[in-house]
C-alpha positions, -999 to +999 in steps of 0.1 A: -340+421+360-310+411+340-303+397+307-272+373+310-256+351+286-241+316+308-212+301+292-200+272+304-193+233+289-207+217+323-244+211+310-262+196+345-241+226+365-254+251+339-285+241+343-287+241+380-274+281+376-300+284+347-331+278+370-322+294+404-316+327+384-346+326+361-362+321+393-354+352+406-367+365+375-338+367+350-336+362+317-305+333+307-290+319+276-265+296+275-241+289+250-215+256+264-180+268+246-167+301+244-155+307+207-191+312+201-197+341+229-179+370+204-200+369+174-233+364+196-228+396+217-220+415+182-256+405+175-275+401+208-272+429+239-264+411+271-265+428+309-237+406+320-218+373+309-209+347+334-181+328+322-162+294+333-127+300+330-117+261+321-133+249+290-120+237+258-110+252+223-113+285+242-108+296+277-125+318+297-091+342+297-091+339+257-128+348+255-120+376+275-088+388+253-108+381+222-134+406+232-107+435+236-092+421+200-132+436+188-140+461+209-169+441+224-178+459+259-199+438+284-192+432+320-182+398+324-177+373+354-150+350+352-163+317+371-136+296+383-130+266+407-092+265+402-081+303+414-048+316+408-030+349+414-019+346+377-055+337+367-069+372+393-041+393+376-048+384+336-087+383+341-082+419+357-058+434+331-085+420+308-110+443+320-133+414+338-163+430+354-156+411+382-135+375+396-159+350+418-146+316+433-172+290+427-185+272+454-197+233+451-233+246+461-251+267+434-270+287+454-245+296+475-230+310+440-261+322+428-264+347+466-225+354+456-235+368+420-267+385+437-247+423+446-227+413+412-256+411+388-272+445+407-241+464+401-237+450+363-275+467+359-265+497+374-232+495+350-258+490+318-286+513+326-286+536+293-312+563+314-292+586+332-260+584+308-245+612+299-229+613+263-200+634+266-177+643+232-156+670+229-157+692+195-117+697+199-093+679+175-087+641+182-069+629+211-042+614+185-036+655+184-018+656+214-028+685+238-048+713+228-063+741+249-095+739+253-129+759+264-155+780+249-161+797+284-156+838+284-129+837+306-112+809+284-119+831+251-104+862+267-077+839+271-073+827+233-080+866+221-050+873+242-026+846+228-042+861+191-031+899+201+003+889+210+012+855+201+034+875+170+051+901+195+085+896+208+077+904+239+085+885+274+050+871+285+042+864+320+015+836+327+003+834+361-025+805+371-028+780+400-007+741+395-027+723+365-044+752+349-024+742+316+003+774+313+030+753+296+001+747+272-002+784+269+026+792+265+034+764+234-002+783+218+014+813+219+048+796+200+026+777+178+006+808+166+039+828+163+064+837+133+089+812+158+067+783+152+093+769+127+114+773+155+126+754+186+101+758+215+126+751+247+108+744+280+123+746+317+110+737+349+129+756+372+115+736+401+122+703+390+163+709+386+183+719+419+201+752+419+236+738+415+225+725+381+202+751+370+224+775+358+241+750+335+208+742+322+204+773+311+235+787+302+255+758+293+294+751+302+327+751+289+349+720+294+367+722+323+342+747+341+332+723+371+342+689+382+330+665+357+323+691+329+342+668+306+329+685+270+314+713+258+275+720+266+249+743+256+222+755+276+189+758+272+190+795+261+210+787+229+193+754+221+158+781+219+179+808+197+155+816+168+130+804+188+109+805+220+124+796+255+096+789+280+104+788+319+081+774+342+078+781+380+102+815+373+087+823+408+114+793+421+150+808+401+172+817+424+183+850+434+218+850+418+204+833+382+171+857+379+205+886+376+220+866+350+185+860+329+179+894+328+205+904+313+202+877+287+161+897+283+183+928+280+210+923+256+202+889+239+232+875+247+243+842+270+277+837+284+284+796+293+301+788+324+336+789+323+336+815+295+339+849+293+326+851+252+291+865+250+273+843+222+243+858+206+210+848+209+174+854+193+154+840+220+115+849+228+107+842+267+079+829+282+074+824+320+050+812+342+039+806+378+022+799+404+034+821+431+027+860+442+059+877+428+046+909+441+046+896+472+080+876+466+097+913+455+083+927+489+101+898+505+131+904+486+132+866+465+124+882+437+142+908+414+114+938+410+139+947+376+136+912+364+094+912+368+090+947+349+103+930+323+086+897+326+056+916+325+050+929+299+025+908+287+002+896+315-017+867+311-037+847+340-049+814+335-082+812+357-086+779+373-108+750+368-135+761+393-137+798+376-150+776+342-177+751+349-193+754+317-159+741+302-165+709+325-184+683+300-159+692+271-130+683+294-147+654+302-149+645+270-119+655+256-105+632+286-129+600+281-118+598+247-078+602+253-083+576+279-103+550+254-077+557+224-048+549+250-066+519+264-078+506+231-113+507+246-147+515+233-159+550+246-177+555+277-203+575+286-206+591+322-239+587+344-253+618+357-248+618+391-210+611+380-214+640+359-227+662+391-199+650+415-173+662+387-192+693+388-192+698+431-159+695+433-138+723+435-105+713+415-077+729+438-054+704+414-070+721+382-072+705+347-044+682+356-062+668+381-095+663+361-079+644+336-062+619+364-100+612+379-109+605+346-081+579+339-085+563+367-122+562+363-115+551+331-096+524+341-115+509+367-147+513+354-157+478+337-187+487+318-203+515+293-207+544+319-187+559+343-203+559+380-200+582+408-181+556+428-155+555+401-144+591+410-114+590+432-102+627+442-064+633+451-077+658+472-101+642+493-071+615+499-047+639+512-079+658+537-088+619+547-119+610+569-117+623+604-129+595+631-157+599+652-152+617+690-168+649+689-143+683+689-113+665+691-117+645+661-130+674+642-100+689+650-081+659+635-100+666+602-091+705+604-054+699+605-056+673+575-073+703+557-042+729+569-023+699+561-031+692+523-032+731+518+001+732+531+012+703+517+002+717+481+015+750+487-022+764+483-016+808+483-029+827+500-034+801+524-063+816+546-083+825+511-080+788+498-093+774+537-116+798+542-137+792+509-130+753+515-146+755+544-170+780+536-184+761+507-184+726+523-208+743+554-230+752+522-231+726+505-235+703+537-263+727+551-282+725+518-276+690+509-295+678+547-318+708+542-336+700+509-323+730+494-339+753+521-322+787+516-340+799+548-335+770+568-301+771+559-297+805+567-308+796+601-285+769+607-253+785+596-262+823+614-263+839+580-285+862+562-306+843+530-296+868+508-257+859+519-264+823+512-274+832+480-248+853+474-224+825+484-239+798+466-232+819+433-199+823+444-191+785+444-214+774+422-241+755+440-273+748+434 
């Protein structure tokens, strides 16, 4: 049962709510004005506050911005009889655990707060938290890499053995595997760190502009080239020039950068005067280039000597003992940004994070756990919380036998498509694969046998897939 503190200034109402939810075998204080809520819950731990919004000296919406002012965490229900959109909006930016109407009849509020008080419990429970905090420097640091996994320390060593060298380095990884955080480890660590570290998407600029990006202009080159402009190659000299998504440079430009690789010098548009430049270059993508050469979209000149240094990012679902530190790392960027006290995450939370497989990476880990963040209203993070970009964009298929499970198959080519997953049959294949697993085992028990069965496999294959993906 629950421990909740009543405020409200009505003393017959509160009492009416006082006895129907002792009855039921809570335990209720009541306190009738507000200003006195916030130095009580610094002292006493409460389950869940219900709170009338209309009172005087202090209102239930200034009780509730007083406890963000301290830092007080407690799920609390604003009680109102007067309901506004303005009232909803504020109690929600407020963090309120939750916004109930009140009805004239008490215990028709009383069955409303029933599912409310369950799920402030469940909110509360300290057993089955999870305490996640990550050794890594303060999120007031701004971004670090981070990992103690062997596949993320092969990845630090390498950064170490060349992070001096003035030679092109290639990162390759999957979308949200952090290469642009690489590649600003390996500028940090570097002689160039005093430097200017330039960075490019080569995606995110069309192909008309591009090439002014990174060469710059004269006046008078192109229509509305009113001054003089330099590009991103010059703005690095000294220092390190990182492009990301090389993969996506058009044909004619990747001719132009490597000669810049090659002789170290940068001609702007609408100018025929080399200008000199001391530039380190870093690229990255996500794309096959060995297959892009074969196609003939990429220069096979320009990759030898991109290459040099090879570095591969592995993603998120090749590290799950870096999982909890991300989380944590994660959790407490999201309080500092929020101005929130730190959360912890249940364990079945925890578990759900860990099923998952992450085809967005580490950029998509730390958007679940902002939003989670965000919408979670009391001390722990819940499974329900989690909301997966992924499993939006594969949506539920409807029931009707083959043809709907058809409907869910194309959402799956769909997303993969959508997402430019590569190779595309790989990425399906194991989604697929793995899901039939985990689904088998899951309404199994964890039968490895009886799963076997079920799927027409051998038990030592469904052992030797479970490793693969990392099931239990």
């Amino acid at each position: 049962m629950a421990r909740i503190l009543l405020i409200d200034d009505d003393d017959n109402w509160s009492l009416l709510v006082r006895e129907e939810l002792e009855a039921l075998g809570h335990a209720v204080d009541w306190l009738e004005q507000a200003r006195k809520g916030p130095d009580l819950l610094t002292r006493t731990r409460y389950d869940l506050v219900l709170l009338d919004n209309v009172m005087p000296e202090m209102t239930g919406i200034e009780f509730l911005e007083a406890l963000r002012e301290q830092g007080i965490e407690v799920p609390v229900v604003l009680l109102t009889g007067h309901s506004t959109s303005e009232t909803a909006i504020q109690a929600t930016r407020l963090h309120a655990f939750d916004y109930v109407i009140k009805p004239d009849d008490v215990q028709l509020l009383v069955a409303k707060l029933g599912p409310v008080i369950a799920k402030a419990l469940e909110t509360t429970q300290a057993a089955g938290g999870v305490e996640v905090r990550s050794e890594a420097p303060p999120p007031a640091a701004g971004l670090v890499l981070l990992g103690k996994s062997k596949a993320m320390v092969e990845v630090f060593k390498r950064i170490g053995q060349f992070a001096d060298s003035a030679d092109p380095v290639l990162i390759l990884g999957e979308t949200g595997t952090g290469k642009e955080l690489v590649a600003r480890a390996f500028h940090t660590n570097s002689r160039r760190k005093g430097k200017p570290f330039v960075a490019l998407n080569c995606t995110a600029i069309n192909e008309g502009t591009l090439e002014s990006e990174l060469f710059g202009h004269e006046p008078g080159a192109f229509t509305g080239a009113d001054k003089l402009r330099k590009g991103k190659i010059e703005y690095a000299h000294g220092g390190t020039l990182f492009l990301d998504e090389i993969g996506d440079m058009p044909l004619n430009l990747q001719a132009k950068l490597l000669r810049v690789i090659e002789y170290q010098e940068v001609e702007r548009l609408g100018s025929n005067e080399p200008i000199k430049v001391n530039v380190r270059l870093l690229s990255a993508t996500h794309r096959d280039l060995e297959q892009m050469i074969k196609d003939g979209r990429f220069r096979q000149d320009l990759y030898f000597r991109l290459n040099r240094v090879t570095l591969r990012l592995p993603p998120l679902r090749e590290r799950p003992d870096d999982l909890m530190e991300l989380v944590g790392f994660f959790l407490a960027r999201a309080a500092e940004a929020a101005n929130r006290p730190h959360k912890t995450i249940a364990a079945a939370a925890l578990e759900r994070l860990r099923a998952h497989h992450w085809p967005g990476n580490i950029r998509e880990l730390q958007g679940v756990v902002f939003r989670a963040f965000g919408v979670c209203r009391g001390p722990q993070i819940l499974p329900e919380h989690l909301e997966f970009p992924a499993d939006r964009a594969l949506g539920t298929a409807p029931a009707g036998g083959e043809d709907a499970a058809g409907v869910g198959l194309r959402a799956a080519i769909d997303w993969a498509w959508a997402t430019d997953q590569r190779p595309l049959w790989d990425t399906l294949h194991d989604l697929l694969e793995r899901e039939l697993l985990k689904a088998a085992l899951t309404r199994l028990n964890g039968n490895q046998t009886e799963a076997a069965d079920r799927l027409g496999m051998a038990r030592g294959t469904v052992i030797k897939r479970m490793q693969k993906y990392g099931l239990k």
